[in-house]
N, C-alpha and C positions, 0 to 999 in steps of 0.2 A: 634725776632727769627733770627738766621742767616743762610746765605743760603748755600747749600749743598759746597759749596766752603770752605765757613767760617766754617765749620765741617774740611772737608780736612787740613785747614788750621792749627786747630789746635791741628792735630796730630802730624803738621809736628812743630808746637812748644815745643811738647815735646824734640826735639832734638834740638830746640835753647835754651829751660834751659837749657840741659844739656853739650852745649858748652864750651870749656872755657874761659875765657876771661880774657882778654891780662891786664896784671896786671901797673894802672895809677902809676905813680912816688909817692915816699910815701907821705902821707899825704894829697894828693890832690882828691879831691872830685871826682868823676866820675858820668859825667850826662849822661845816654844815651837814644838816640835819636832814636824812629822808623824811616824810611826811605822806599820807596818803589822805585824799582828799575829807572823807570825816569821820577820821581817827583822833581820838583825843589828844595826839603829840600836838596837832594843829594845838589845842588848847593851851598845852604849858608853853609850846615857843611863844603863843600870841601872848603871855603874859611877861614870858622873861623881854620877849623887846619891850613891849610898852611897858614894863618898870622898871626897863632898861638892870634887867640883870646881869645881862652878857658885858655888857662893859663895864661893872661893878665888881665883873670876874676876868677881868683882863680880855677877853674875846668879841670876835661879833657872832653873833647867828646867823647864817642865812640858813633860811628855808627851802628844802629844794622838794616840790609838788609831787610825787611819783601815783601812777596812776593806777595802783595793786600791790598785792603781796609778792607777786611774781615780780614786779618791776623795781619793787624795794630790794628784795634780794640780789638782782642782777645789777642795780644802781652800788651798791654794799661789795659786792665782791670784783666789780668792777673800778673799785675806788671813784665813784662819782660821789659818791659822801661815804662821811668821816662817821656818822652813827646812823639805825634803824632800829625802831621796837621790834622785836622778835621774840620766839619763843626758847626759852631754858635746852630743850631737847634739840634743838635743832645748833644752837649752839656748841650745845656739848659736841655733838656727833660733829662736827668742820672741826672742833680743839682737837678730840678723841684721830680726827684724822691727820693731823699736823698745824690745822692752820690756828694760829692763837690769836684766838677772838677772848674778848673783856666783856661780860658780864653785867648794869650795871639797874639792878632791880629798879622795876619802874610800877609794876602794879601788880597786888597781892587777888583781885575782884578777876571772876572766873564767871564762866557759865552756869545756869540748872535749866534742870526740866521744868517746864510749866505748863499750865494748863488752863481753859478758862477757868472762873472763880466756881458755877455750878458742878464742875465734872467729879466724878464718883470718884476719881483717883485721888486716892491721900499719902500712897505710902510706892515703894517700889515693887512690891508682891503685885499690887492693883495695876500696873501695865502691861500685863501678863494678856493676851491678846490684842491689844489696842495697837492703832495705829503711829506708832513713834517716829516722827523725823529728829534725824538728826544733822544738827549744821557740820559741817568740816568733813566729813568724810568717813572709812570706817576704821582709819589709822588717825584721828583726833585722840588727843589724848585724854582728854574730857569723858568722848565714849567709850576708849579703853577700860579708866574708873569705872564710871557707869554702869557698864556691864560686870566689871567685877566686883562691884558691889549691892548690884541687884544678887549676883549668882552668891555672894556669900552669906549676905544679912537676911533674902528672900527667899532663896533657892531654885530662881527662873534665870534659865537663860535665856536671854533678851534676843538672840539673834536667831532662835527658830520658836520661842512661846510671845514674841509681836510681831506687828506686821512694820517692816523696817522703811524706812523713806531717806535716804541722804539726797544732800543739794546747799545750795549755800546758804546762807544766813537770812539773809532778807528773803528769799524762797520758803525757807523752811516756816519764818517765823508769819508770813504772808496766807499759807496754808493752813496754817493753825487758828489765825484770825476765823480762816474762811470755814473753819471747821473742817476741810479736806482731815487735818489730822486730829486724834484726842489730847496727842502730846509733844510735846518738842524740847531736846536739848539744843538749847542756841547760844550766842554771845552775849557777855552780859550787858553790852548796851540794850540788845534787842529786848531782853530781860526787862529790862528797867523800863523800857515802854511798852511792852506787855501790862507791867504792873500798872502803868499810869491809865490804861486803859480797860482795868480791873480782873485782869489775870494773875493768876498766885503759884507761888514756887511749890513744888514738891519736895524736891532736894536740890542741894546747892554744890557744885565740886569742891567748894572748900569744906563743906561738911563728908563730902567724899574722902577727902585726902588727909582728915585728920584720923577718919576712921582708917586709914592704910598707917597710922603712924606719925603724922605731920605733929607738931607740937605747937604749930601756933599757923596762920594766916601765910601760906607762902604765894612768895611772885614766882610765879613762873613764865612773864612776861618782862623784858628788859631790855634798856640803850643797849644794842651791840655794836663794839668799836673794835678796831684790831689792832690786834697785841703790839704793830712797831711802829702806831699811832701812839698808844699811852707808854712806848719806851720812849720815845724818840719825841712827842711834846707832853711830858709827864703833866704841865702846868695847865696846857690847855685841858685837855678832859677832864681834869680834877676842878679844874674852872666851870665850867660845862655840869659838871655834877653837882657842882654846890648850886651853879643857878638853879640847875631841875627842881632839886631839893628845896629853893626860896622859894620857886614858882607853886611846890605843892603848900608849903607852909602859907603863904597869901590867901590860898583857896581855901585854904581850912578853917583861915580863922581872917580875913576881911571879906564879909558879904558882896563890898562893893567893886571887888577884882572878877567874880562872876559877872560885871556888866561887860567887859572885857571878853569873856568866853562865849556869851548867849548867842552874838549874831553867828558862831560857827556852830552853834549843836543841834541846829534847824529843830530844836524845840516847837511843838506846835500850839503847844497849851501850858499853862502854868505848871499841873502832874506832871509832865514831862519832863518838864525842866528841873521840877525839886526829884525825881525819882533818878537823872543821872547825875545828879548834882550830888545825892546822897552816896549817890554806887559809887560814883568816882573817888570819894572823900575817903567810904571804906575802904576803900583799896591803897592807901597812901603806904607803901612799905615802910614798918618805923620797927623793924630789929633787929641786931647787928648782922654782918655778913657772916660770923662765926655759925647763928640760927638760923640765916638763911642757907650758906650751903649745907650744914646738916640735915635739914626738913628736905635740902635739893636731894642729896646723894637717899636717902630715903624714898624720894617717891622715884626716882632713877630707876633703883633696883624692883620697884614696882612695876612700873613699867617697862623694863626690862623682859620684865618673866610673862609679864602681858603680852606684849609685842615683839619679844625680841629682835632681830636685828634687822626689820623694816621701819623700826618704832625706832629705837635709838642709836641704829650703826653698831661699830663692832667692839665699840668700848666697854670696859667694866664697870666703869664709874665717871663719874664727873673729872674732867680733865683736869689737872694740878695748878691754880690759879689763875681757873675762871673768872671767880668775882674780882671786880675792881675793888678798892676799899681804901680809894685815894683821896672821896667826896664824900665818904659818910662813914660814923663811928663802929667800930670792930673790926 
């Protein structure tokens, strides 16, 4: 079901079919990409055009604006574009129910709890009364961990020994500024400007998830395309992929392609800027698809027994070739 947003949403995509769109040079494929206004995808497309990757990959990019997560979804399943960052879990559960969506890892960098830098909380035993928001909701899958791994390492559970707050991201992490809360699991961009403004992690989900089993750094966020898109133009998404993948390699290693991204990360301060700059870099997925669905189908079944079937639908496992592995080795 989507929420009265995702209704608004897509009224207002009637009027993005009916756009026009800006006609690619002849013969060259046209991939396009949802985009939500300051989401990092903005960042890699703004790099693949101005270094002109897409047509170094046979393709062109366009950029198509969507104004939320509810809007990207209904833009995606409405075929108004061809890809959306999305989440692992919500993937699987559309494969799990017939529809064969592609997988195509895009970022390993997760959420944590934070807190200002003075506060008494160091460990997860210490939230034990306090006041905790959390962003996404109480079927995030961030808080699912979270709680099960306060209740295992700590032995509190989180949802009647603190005082709980959900709301969205920028609310929750807005409260925590103001001191309304002691602590907040939030996004890791929010994270990363928490930090620039001298707030410090407690714990991090990916130090969550390696304690459930994970063997190394997973994405659990990723391009989703569907499955008779990458049958039917095998050349373009693998095109498409390999640009992603030059766009992360640029950032990683030339400083000067970050001038390229700054005007969209409304960085307000230099901190800022080096602390998403840093976040985003560690998150660059570099292990094969083999490691990745492995560490996937593992936290799956964690999740799973977490949430069962509001959390991941009615499947047992990760759908039978989810990942693409058309644009990167394994």
């Amino acid at each position: 079901m989507l929420s009265r947003r995702g209704l608004l949403a897509a009224a207002a995509l009637a009027a993005l079919a009916a756009r026009p769109v800006s006609p690619a040079r002849a013969g060259t494929p046209v991939f396009r990409l949802g985009s939500l206004p300051f989401g990092t995808v903005a960042w890699e497309a703004a790099v693949i055009k101005a270094r002109g990757l897409d047509t170094a990959n046979g393709f062109s990019l366009e950029v198509v604006k969507l104004a939320g997560n509810d809007a990207a979804r209904i833009a995606f399943m409405g075929g108004q574009v061809d890809a959306i960052v999305g989440d692992l879990l919500w993937a699987a559960r559309l494969g799990n129910e017939g529809r064969r969506l592609r997988f195509i890892p895009y970022s390993t960098t997760e959420g944590a709890v934070m807190v200002p830098e003075g506060s008494s909380i160091r460990g997860l035993k210490d939230l034990a009364g306090k006041r905790l928001g959390v962003a996404g909701g109480p079927l995030d899958k961030n808080w699912l961990l979270l709680k099960a791994q306060a209740r295992d390492a700590a032995g509190l559970d989180l949802e009647s020994g603190a005082d709980l707050a959900y709301g969205a991201p920028p609310l929750i992490t807005l409260k925590l500024e103001q001191g309304a809360l002691d602590a907040a699991l939030t996004y890791w961009t929010y994270c990363a400007r928490l930090e620039a403004k001298g707030f410090r992690r407690v714990i991090g989900a990916d130090d969550i998830m390696r304690a459930f089993g994970a063997t190394g750094s997973v994405a659990l966020i990723g391009y989703l395309v569907e499955g008779a898109t990458v049958e039917g133009r095998p050349e373009l998404v693998a095109g498409f992929a390999r640009a992603s993948r030059a766009a992360k390699d640029m950032l990683a290693s030339d400083a000067a392609t970050w001038e390229i991204v700054r005007p969209l990360m409304t960085a307000e301060d230099a901190a800022t800027f080096e602390a998403l700059k840093r976040e985003f870099l560690a998150g660059i997925p570099r292990r094969s698809i083999a490691e990745e669905r492995a560490d996937g189908e593992r936290l799956y079944a964690v999740l799973q027994r977490l949430g069962g079937e509001r959390v991941v639908g009615s499947g047992q496992s990760l759908p039978a070739g989810l990942y693409f592995d058309g644009g990167r080795n394994g």
